[in-house]
ROGU-288504 format. One record per residue (C-alpha): residue number from 1; residue in one letter; x, y, z. Coordinates in Angstrom, 2 decimals, decimal comma. Layout:
! ROGU-288504
<r num="NUM" residuo="A" c1="X" c2="Y" c3="Z"/>
...
END
This chain:
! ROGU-288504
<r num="1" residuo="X" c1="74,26" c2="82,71" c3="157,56"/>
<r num="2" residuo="X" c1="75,10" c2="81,63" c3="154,39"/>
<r num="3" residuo="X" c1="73,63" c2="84,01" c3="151,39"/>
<r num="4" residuo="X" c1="73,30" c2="82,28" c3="147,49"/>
<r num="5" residuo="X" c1="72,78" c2="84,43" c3="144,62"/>
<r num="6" residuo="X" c1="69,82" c2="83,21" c3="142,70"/>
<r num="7" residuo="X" c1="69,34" c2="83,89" c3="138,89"/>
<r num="8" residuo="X" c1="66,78" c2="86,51" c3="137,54"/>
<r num="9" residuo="X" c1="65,69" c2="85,64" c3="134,45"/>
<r num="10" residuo="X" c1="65,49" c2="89,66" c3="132,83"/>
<r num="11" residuo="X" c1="62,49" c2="89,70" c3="130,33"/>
<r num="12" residuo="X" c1="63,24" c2="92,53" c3="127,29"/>
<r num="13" residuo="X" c1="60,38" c2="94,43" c3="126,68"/>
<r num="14" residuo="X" c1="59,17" c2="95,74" c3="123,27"/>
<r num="15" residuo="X" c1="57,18" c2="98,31" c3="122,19"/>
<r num="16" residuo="X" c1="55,00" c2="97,61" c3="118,77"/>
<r num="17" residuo="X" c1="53,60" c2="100,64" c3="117,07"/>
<r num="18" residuo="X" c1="51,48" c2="99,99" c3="113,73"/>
<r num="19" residuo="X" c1="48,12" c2="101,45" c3="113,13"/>
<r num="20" residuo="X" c1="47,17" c2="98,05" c3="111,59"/>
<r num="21" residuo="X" c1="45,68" c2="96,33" c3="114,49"/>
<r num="22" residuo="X" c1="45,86" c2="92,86" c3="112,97"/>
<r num="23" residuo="X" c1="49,32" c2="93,35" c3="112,39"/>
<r num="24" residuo="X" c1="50,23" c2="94,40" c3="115,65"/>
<r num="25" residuo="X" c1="47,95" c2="92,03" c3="117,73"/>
<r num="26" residuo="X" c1="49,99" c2="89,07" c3="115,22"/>
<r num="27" residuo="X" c1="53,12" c2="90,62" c3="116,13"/>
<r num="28" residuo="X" c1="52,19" c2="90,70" c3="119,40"/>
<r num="29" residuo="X" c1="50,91" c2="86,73" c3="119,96"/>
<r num="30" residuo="X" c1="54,13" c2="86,14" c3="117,98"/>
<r num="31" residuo="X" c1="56,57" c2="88,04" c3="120,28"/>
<r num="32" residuo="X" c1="55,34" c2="87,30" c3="123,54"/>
<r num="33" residuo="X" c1="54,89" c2="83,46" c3="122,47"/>
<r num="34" residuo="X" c1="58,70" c2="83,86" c3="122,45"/>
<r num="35" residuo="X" c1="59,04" c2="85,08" c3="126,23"/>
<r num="36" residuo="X" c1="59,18" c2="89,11" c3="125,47"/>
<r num="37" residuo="X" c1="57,01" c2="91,28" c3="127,42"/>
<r num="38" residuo="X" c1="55,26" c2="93,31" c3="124,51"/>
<r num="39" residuo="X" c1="53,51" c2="96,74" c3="124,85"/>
<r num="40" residuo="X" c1="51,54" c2="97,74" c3="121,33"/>
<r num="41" residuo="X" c1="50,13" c2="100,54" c3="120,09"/>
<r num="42" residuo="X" c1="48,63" c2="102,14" c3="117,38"/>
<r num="43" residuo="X" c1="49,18" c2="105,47" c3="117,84"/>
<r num="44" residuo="X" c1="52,41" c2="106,88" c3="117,67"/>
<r num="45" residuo="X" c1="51,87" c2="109,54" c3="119,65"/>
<r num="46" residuo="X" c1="50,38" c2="107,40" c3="122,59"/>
<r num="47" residuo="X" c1="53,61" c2="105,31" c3="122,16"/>
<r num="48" residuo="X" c1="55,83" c2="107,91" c3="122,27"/>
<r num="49" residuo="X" c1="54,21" c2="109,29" c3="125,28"/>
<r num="50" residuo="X" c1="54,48" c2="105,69" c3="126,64"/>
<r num="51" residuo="X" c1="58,44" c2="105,35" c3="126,04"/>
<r num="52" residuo="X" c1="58,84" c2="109,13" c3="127,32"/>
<r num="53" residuo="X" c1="56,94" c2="108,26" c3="130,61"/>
<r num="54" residuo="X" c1="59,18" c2="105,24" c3="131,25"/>
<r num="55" residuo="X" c1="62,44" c2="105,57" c3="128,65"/>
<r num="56" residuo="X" c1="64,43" c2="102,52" c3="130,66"/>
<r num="57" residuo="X" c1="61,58" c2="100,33" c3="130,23"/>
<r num="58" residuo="X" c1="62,50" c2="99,38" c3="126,30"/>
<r num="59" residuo="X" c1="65,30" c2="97,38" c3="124,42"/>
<r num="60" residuo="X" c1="63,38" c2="97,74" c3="120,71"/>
<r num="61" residuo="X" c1="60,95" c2="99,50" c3="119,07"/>
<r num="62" residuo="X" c1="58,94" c2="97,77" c3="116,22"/>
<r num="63" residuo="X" c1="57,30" c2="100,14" c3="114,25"/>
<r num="64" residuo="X" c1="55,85" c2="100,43" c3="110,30"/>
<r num="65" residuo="X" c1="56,71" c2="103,47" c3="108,87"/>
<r num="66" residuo="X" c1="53,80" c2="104,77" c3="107,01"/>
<r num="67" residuo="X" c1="51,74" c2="105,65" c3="109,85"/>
<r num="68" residuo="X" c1="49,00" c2="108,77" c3="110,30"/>
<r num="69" residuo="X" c1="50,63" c2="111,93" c3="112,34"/>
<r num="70" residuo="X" c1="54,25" c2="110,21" c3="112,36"/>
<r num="71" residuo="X" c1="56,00" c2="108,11" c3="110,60"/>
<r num="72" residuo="X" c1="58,36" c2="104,98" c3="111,67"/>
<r num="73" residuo="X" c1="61,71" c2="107,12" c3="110,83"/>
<r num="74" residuo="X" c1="60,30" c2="110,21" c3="113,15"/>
<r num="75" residuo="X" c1="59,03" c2="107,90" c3="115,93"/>
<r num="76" residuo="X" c1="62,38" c2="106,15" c3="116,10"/>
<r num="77" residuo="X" c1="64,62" c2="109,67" c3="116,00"/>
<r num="78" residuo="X" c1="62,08" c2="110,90" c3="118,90"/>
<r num="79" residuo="X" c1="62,86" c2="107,63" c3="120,82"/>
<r num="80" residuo="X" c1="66,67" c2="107,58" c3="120,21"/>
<r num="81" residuo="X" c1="66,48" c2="111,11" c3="121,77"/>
<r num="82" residuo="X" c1="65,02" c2="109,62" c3="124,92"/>
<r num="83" residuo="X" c1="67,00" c2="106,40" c3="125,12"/>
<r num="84" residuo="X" c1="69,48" c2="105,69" c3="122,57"/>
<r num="85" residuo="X" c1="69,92" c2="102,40" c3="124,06"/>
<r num="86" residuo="X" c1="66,85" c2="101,28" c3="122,53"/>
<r num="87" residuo="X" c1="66,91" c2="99,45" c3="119,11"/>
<r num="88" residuo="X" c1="64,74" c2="100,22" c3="116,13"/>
<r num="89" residuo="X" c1="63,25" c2="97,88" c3="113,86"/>
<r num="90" residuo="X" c1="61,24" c2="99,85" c3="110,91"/>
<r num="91" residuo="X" c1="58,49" c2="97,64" c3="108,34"/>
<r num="92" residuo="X" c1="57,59" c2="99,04" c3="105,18"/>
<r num="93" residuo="X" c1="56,68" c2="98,36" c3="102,10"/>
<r num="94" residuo="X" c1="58,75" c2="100,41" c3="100,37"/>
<r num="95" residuo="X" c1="62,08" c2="99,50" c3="99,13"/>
<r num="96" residuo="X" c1="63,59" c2="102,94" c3="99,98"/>
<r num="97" residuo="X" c1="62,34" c2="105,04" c3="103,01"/>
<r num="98" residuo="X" c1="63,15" c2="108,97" c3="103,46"/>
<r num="99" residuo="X" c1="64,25" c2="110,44" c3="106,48"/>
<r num="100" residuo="X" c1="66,01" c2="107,38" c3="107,89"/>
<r num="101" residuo="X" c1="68,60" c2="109,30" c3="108,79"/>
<r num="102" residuo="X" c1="69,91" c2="107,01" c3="111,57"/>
<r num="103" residuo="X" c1="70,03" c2="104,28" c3="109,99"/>
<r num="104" residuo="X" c1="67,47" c2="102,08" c3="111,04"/>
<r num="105" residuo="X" c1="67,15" c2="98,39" c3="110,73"/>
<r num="106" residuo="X" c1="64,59" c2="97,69" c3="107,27"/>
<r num="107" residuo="X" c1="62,27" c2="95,30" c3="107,09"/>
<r num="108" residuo="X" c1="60,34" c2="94,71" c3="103,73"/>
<r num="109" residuo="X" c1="56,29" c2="93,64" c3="103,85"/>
<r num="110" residuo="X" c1="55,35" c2="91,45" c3="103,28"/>
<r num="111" residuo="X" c1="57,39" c2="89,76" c3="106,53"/>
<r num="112" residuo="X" c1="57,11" c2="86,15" c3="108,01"/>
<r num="113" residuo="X" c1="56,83" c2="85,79" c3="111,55"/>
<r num="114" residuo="X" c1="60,09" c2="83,86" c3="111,47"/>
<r num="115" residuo="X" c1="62,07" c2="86,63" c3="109,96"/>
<r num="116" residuo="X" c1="60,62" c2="88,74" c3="112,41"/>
<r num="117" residuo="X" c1="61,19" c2="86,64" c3="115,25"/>
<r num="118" residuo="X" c1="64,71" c2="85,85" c3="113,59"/>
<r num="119" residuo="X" c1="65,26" c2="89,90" c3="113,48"/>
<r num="120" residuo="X" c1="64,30" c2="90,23" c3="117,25"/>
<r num="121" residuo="X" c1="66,49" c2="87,18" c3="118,87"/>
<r num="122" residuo="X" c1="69,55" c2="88,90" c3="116,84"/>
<r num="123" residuo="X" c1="69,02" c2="92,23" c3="118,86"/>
<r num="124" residuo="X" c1="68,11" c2="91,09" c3="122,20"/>
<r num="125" residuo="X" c1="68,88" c2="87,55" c3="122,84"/>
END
């Protein structure tokens, strides 16, 4: 018997976490109209509790930073700590955020969809 390998086409998932819910249902339709298997929230405290419960299941976070009882920069050092594999993409409409510490990729508001889009296929494509 002759076996043949057959390709698996791996979907990245990504985890949105705004507590705007237009903005992260947009991001959302946007991202998964692309092929990515999105999970949103808009608490970051449900999100983190998400990632902790499966910490494999992630290749980026999205997050804005101004957010109530966490901020982006927080949410992303408490993810790195579970996975560092996973990438973190922080919106804001600030020019200069505190406490990003490691670094994070910044993304100014307002943001195009094809920046955004643009940002993602340059992490995970």
């Amino acid at each position: 018997m002759i076996h043949t390998l057959s390709t698996i086409a791996i979907t990245k998932s990504i985890i949105v976490v705004d507590d705007e819910h237009d903005l992260v249902d947009l991001f959302s339709d946007a991202l998964s109209s692309y092929g990515y298997d999105v999970s949103t929230f808009t608490d970051p405290i449900l999100a983190l509790e998400s990632i902790k419960g499966n910490p494999d299941k992630y290749s980026l976070l999205i997050t804005d930073f101004m957010m109530n009882k966490m901020n982006g920069c927080e949410l992303g050092i408490k993810v790195k700590e579970l996975n560092n594999d996973i990438e973190v993409i922080i919106i804001t409409a600030y020019e200069n955020i505190e406490g990003n510490i490691l670094n994070f990729e910044q993304l100014n508001k307002p943001i195009t969809i094809q920046i955004l889009i643009k940002k993602v296929n340059n992490y995970l494509k």
